[in-house]
C-alpha positions in Angstrom: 10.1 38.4 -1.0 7.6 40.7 0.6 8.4 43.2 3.3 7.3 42.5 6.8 6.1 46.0 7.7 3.5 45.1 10.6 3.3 43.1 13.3 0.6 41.0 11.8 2.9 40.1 8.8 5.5 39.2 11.3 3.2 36.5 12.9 2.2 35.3 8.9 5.9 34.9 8.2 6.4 33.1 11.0 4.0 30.3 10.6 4.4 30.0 7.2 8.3 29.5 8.2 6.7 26.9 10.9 4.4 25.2 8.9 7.2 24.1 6.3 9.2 23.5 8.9 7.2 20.8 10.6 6.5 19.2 7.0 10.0 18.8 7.0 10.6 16.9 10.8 7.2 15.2 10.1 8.0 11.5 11.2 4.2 10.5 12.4 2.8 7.8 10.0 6.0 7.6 8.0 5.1 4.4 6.7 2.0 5.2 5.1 3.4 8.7 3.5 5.3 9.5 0.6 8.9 10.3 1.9 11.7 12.2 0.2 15.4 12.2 1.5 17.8 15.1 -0.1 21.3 14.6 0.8 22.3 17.0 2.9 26.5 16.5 3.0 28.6 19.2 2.4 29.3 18.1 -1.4 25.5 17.4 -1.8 25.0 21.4 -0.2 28.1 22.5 -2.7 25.9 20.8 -5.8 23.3 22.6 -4.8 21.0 19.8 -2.9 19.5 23.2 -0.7 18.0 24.6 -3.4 16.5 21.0 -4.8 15.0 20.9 -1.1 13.2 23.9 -0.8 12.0 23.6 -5.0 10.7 20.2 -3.7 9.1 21.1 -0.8 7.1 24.5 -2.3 6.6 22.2 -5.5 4.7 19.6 -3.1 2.7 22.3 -0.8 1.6 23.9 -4.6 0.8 20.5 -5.8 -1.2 19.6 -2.7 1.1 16.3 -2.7 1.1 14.7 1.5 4.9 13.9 1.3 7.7 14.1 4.3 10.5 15.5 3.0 13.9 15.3 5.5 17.5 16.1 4.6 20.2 13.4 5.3 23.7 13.1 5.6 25.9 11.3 2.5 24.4 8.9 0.5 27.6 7.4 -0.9 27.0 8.9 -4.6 29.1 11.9 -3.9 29.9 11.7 -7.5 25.6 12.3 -8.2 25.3 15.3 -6.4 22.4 16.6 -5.6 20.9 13.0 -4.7 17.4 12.8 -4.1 16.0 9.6 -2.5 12.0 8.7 -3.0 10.0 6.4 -1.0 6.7 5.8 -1.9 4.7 3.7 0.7 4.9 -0.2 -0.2 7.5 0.3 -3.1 11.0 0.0 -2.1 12.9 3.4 -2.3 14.8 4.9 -5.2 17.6 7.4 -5.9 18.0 10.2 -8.3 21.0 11.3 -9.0 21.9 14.8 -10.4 18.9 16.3 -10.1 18.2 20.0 -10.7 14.8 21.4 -10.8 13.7 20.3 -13.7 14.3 16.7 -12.8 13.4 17.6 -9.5 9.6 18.4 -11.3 10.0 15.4 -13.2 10.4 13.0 -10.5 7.6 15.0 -8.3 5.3 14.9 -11.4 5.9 11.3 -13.0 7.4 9.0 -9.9 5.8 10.8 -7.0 2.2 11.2 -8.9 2.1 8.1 -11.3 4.8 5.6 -10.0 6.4 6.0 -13.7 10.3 5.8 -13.8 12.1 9.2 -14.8 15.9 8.7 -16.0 18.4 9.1 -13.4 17.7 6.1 -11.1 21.1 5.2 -9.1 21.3 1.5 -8.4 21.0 0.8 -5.0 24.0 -1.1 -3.7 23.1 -1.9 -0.2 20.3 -3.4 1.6 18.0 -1.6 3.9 19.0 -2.2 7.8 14.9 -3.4 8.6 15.5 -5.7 5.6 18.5 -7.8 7.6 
């Protein structure tokens, strides 16, 4: 991490904090965007789901990958932890389940990119709420 030692590197830290920020509470166009849910509960934040977050999100800015990514609250797959749900516009979503960065990259580089299936899929047991 690089020292802030002038005021001018204050302001650059700051909207580089902002601008991920915003990708993060981005909920314009939702529809037509790639969006990624981490679970965000406190057994998801004890697996480690914070760190997936923020590997995901750089991983996409360095990538140049147009994705929303938002933390949420249990997923029901405590037992998964971290849990990483994909949805990628027009497909229904999908859940990862204990994902570390490497799976992490996989699913950003394989799923994300190429719609191809990386191991780890938990089955989804309930049915969306628009869907009823």
């Amino acid at each position: 991490m690089t020292k802030i030692k002038n005021l001018k590197n204050l302001y650059e830290k700051r909207e580089e904090i902002t601008s991920k920020e915003n990708k993060k509470h981005d909920t314009i166009h939702l529809k037509n965007k790639i969006q990624i849910k981490v679970a965000m509960a406190t057994c998801s934040v004890a697996s480690g789901a914070k760190n997936i977050m923020d590997f995901i999100i750089n991983e996409l800015e360095k990538r140049n990958i147009d994705a929303v990514v938002t933390k949420t609250g249990c997923m029901g797959y405590c037992y998964a932890e971290p849990t990483v749900e994909v949805t990628i516009p027009g497909m229904d979503p999908v859940i990862f389940g204990y994902v570390d960065e490497k799976k992490a990259d996989m699913i950003i580089e394989k799923y994300v990119k190429s719609g191809e299936f990386v191991d780890g899929i938990i089955p989804v047991n309930y049915e969306p709420v628009d869907n009823s």
